[in-house]
C-alpha positions in Angstrom: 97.5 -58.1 41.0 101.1 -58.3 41.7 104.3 -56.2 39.7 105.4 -59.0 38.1 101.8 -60.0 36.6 101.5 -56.0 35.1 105.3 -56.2 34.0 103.8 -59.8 32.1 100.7 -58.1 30.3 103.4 -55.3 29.3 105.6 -57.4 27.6 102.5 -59.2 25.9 101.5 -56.2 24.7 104.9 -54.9 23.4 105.2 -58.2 20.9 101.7 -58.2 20.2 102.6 -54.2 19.2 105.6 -55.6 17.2 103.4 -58.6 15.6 101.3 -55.3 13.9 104.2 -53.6 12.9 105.5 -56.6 10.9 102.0 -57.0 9.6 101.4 -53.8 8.8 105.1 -53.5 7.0 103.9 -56.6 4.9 100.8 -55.6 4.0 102.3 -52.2 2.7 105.4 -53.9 1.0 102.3 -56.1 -1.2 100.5 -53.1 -1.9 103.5 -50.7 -2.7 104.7 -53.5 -5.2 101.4 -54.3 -7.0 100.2 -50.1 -6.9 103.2 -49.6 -9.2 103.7 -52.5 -11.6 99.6 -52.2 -12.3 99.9 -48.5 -12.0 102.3 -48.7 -15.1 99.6 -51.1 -17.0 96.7 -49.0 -16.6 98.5 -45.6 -17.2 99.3 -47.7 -21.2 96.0 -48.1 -21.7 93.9 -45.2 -20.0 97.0 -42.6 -20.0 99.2 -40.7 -17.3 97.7 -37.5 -15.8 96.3 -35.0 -18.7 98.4 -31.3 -19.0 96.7 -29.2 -21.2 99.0 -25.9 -21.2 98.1 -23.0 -22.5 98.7 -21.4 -26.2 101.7 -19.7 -27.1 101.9 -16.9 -29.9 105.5 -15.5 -31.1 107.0 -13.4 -33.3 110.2 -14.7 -35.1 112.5 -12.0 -36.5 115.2 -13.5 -39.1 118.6 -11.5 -38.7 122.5 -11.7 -40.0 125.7 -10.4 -37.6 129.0 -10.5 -38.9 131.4 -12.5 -37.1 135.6 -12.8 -37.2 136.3 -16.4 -37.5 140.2 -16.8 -38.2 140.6 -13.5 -39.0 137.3 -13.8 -41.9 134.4 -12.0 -42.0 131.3 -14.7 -41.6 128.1 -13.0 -41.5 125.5 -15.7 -39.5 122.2 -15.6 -39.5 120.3 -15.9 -36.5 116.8 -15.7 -34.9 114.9 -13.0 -32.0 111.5 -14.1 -30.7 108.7 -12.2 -29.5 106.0 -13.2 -26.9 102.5 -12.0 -27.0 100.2 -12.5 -24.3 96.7 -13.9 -24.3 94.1 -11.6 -24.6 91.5 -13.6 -24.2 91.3 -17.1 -23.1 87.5 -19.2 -23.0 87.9 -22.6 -21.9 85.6 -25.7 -21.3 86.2 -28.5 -19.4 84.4 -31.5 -18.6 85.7 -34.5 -16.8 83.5 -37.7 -16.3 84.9 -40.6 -13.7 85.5 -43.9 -15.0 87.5 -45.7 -12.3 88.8 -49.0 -13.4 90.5 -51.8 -11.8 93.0 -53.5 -12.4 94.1 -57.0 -10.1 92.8 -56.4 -6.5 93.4 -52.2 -6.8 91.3 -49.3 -8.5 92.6 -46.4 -10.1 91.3 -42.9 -10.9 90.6 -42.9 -14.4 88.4 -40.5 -16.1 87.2 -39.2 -19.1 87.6 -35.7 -20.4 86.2 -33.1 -23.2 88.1 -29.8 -23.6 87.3 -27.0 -25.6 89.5 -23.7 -25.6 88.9 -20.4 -27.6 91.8 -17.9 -27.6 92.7 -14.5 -28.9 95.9 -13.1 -29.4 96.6 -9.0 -29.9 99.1 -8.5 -32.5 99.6 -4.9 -32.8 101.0 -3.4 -36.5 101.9 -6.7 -37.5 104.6 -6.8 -39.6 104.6 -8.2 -43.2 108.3 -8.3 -44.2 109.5 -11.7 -45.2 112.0 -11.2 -42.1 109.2 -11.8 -39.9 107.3 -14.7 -39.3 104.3 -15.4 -36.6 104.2 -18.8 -34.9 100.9 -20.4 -32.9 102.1 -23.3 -30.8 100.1 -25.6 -29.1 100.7 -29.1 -28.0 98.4 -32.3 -26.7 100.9 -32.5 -23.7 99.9 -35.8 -22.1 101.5 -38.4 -24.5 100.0 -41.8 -23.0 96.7 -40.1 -23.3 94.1 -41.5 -25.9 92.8 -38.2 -28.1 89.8 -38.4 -30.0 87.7 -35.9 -32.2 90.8 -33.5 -32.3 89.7 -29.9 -34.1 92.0 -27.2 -34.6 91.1 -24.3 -36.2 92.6 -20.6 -36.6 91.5 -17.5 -37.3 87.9 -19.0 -38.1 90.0 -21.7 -40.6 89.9 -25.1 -39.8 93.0 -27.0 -40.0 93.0 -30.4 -41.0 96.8 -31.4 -40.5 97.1 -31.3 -36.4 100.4 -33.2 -37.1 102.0 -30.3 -35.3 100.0 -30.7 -31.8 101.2 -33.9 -31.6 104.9 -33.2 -32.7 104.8 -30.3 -30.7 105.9 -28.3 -33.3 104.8 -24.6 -33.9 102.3 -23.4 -36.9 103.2 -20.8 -39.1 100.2 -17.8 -39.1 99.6 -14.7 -41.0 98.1 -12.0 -38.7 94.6 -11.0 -39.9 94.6 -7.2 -40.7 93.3 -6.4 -37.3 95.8 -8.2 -35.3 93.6 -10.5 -33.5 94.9 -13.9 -33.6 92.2 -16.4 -33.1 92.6 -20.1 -31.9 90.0 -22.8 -31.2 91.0 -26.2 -30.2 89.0 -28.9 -28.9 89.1 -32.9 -28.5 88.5 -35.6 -25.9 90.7 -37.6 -24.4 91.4 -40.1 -21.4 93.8 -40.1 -17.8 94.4 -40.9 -14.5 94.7 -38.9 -11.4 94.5 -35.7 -11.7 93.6 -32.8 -14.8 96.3 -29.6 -14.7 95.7 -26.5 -17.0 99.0 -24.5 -17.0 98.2 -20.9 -17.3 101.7 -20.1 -18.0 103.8 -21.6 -21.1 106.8 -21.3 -19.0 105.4 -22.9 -16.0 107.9 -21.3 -13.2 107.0 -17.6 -14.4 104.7 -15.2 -13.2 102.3 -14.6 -16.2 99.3 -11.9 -16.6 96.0 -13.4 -17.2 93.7 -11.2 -19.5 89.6 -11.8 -19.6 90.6 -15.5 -18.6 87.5 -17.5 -17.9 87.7 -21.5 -17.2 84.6 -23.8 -16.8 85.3 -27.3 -15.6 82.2 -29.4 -14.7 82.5 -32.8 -12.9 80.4 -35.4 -12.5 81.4 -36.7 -9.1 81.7 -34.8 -5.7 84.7 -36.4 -3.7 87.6 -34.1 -5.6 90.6 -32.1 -4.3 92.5 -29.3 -5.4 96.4 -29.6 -6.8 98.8 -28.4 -4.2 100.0 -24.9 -4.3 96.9 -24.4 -7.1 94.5 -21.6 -7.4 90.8 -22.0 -5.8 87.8 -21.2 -8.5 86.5 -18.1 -8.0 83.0 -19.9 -8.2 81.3 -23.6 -7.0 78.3 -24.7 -7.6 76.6 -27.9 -7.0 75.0 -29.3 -10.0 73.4 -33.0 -10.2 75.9 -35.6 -9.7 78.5 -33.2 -9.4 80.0 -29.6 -9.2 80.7 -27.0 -12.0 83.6 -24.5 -11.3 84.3 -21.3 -12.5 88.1 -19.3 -12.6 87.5 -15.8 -14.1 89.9 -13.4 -13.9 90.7 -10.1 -15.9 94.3 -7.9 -15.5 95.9 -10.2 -12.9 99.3 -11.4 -12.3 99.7 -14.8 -10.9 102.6 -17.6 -10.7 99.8 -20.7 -10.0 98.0 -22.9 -11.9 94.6 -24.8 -12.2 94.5 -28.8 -11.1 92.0 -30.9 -9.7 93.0 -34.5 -7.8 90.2 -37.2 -9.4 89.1 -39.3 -6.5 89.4 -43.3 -6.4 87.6 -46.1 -4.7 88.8 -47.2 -1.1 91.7 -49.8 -2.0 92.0 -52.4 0.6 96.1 -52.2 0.5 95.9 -48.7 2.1 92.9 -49.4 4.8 94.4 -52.5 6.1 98.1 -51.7 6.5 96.7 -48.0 8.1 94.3 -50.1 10.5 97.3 -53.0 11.5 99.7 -49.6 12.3 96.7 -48.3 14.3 95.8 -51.4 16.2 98.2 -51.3 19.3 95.8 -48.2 20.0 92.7 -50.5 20.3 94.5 -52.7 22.3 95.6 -50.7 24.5 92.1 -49.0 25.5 90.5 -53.1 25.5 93.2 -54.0 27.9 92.6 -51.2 30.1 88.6 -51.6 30.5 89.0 -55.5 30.5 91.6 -54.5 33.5 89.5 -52.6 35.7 86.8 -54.5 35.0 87.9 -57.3 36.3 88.9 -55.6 39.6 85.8 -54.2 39.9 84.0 -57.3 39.4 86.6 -58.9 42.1 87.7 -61.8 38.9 91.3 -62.7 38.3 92.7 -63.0 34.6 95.9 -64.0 34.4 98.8 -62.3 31.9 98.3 -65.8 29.9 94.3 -64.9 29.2 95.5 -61.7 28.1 97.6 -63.3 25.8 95.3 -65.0 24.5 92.8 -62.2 24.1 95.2 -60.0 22.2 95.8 -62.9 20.1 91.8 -62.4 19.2 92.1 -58.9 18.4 95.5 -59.8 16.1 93.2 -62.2 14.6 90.9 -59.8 12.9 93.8 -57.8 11.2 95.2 -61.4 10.2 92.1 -61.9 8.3 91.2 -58.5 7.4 94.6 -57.8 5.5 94.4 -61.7 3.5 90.7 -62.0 2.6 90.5 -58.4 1.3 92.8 -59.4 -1.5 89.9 -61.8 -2.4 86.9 -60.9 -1.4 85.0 -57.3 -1.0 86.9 -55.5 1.4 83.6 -54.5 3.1 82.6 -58.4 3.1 85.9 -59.2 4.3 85.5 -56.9 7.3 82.5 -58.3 8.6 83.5 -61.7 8.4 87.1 -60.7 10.9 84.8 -58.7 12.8 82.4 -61.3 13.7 85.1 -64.1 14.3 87.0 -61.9 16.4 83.9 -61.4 18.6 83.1 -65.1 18.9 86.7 -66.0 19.2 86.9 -63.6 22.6 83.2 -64.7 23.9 84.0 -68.4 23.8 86.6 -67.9 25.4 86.0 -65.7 28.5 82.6 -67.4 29.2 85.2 -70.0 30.4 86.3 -68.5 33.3 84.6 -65.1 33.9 81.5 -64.0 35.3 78.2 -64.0 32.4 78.1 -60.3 32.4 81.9 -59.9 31.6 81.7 -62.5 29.3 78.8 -61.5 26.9 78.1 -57.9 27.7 81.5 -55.6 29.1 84.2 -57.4 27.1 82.5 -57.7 23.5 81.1 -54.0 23.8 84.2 -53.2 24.5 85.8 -55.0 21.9 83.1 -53.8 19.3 83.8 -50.1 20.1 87.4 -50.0 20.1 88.4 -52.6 17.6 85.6 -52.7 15.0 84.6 -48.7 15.0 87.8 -48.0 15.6 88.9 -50.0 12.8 86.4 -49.3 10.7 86.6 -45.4 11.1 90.1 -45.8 8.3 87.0 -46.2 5.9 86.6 -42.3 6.3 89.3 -40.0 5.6 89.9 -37.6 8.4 87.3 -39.2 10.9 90.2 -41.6 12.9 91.4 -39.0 15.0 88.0 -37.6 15.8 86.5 -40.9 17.2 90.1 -42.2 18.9 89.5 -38.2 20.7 86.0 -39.2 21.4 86.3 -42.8 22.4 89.5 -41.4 24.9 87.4 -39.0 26.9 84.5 -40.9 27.1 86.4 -44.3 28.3 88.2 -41.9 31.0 84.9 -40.3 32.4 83.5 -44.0 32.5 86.9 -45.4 34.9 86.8 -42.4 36.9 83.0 -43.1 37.6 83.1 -47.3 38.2 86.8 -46.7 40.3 85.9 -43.9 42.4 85.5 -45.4 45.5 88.0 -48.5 44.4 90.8 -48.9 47.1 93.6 -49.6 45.5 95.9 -49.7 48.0 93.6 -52.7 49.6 93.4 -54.3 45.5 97.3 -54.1 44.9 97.9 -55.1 48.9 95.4 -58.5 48.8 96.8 -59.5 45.2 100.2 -59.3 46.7 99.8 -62.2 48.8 98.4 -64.7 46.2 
């Protein structure tokens, strides 16, 4: 093996790293480009993300100034507000998935029934016709689809719920006890994710009082909104989890979200797996490289060529087919031309045990379970750890007793 045929396998391996760059920009440019136009499509029929935010209750006081305009008197008439917090605060949520696709991509869609019960404390309410009460609550997710809609307050139903929609606030008379009551309930649709703002003014801190939140899912693979508060309680329940926030007398700044989860979407795998692929090349060519000076066989920087040109194969494939065929399909069919394609070709020229045993193993650990480890979030960096060590002990045990000196010395005179 001489300088000049290492510097030669280098430079195929640099343009073969640049071949899965371009592909692997492509592949993401398609997938950017059709995520948002169908994005847009599905969020008109099925909705945006749902925010539900939390009921506000205010007094509004009615009062004149005087003012000097132009050297007049004007009295003006003007308007203080007063906020009262939430003294009690029952909610249930449920949330059903109902991913849909759309083209060649799927999309977190889901189905949703809320039902909140809330009390307000108004102390000495005051009856002048100066003062006014206002409830104000709002269906805050606009491309939503709302169905079943009740409103009801203080133990009245309300049949107008033109206001919720307008987001315009209701006028109230404080029972004689002070405790404003509000029940609202409905179903609607959305995409992505479910938020519950704790706070009406969503950057302020806010004091929760005997708050209590029930969301039950009916799926597993969920998250948790950035920067969101944990539930308090999880429990697993058939097909899914229910979760529990409870809190009495707290102060907090953070809200309640959960992420809904989507189907694997073959844009995202295969661009991921063409950035990652140099990787798997790099391990093949190193095994396929000591190999071959184990087994005392020459393969020249133009076989290697050739062989990398196998392995650029599969992500060929892999990132076209998926956009008609299922992506699982789609990845045993590269996988298993790939393989053939580097079998029929060594059995040319190298020894039958290099040919049908060393260099497809290899090739099946470190381009196919490499590969297919982007099917599990979080797994890729585990099994590249794994597959690292274990391909080092391996070297360090078959070139042990290698003499390189006498390898790289004999080659040089070829």
């Amino acid at each position: 093996m001489t300088v000049k045929k290492l510097i030669a396998i280098v430079i195929i391996y640099i343009l073969t790293f640049i071949a899965w760059m371009i592909l692997g920009a492509s592949n993401w440019a398609r997938t950017d480009k059709a995520f948002k136009s169908l994005r847009d499509e599905v969020s008109n029929l099925y909705g945006d993300a749902v925010i539900i935010n939390a009921p506000k209750c205010y007094l509004e006081e009615t009062k004149d100034r005087e003012e000097i305009i132009a050297g007049n008197k004007v009295s003006k008439i003007y308007h203080e507000t007063i906020d009262y917090e939430l003294s009690k605060s029952e909610i249930l949520i449920d949330i059903s998935l109902d991913q849909r696709k759309k083209g060649n991509l799927w999309f977190p869609t889901f189905k949703t029934k809320f039902s909140g019960n809330y009390e307000f404390e108004i102390k000495n309410p005051r009856m002048e016709s100066s003062f006014k009460y206002y409830i104000y609550s709002t269906l805050g997710s606009s491309n939503s689809i709302y169905n079943n809609i009740q409103l009801s307050i203080n133990d009245k139903k309300i049949t107008n719920v033109l206001p919720l929609i307008k987001k315009k606030a209701i006028e109230i008379i404080p029972p004689d006890d002070g405790i404003v009551k509000l029940a609202i309930s409905y179903e609607c649709t959305g995409m992505e994710k479910l938020m519950y703002y704790i706070s009406p003014n969503q950057e302020d801190l806010s004091q929760i009082n005997n708050f209590k939140l029930q969301l039950r899912t009916d799926f597993e693979n969920f998250d948790f909104a950035q920067n969101m508060m944990s539930p308090t309680e999880k429990n697993k329940i058939e097909n899914g989890y229910k979760l529990l926030w409870q809190f009495d007398k707290s102060i907090t700044g953070k809200d309640i979200g959960v992420i809904i989860p989507n189907k694997l979407n073959p844009g995202e795998i295969v661009s991921r797996v063409a950035f990652f692929a140099p990787i798997s090349l790099l391990f093949f060519i190193i095994v396929l490289f000591v190999i071959s000076i184990v087994l005392d066989t020459n393969i020249h920087p133009m076989n290697y060529f050739f062989l990398a040109a196998t392995f650029f194969s599969f992500h060929l494939m892999f990132s076209y087919f998926s956009d008609h065929l299922n992506i699982y399909i789609t990845f045993i069919i590269a996988s298993f031309v790939s393989l053939i394609l580097t079998v029929t070709y060594l059995r040319t020229f190298t020894p039958t045990r290099l040919a049908y045993i060393y260099a497809p193993l290899t090739q099946l650990i470190y381009l196919i379970v490499f590969s297919y480890s982007f099917f599990f979030k979080g797994m890729t960096g585990v099994i590249v750890t794994v597959c690292s060590v274990i391909t080092l002990f391996i070297l360090m045990q078959v070139t042990a007793k290698v003499n390189w000196e006498e390898v790289f010395g004999k080659n040089q005179t070829n």
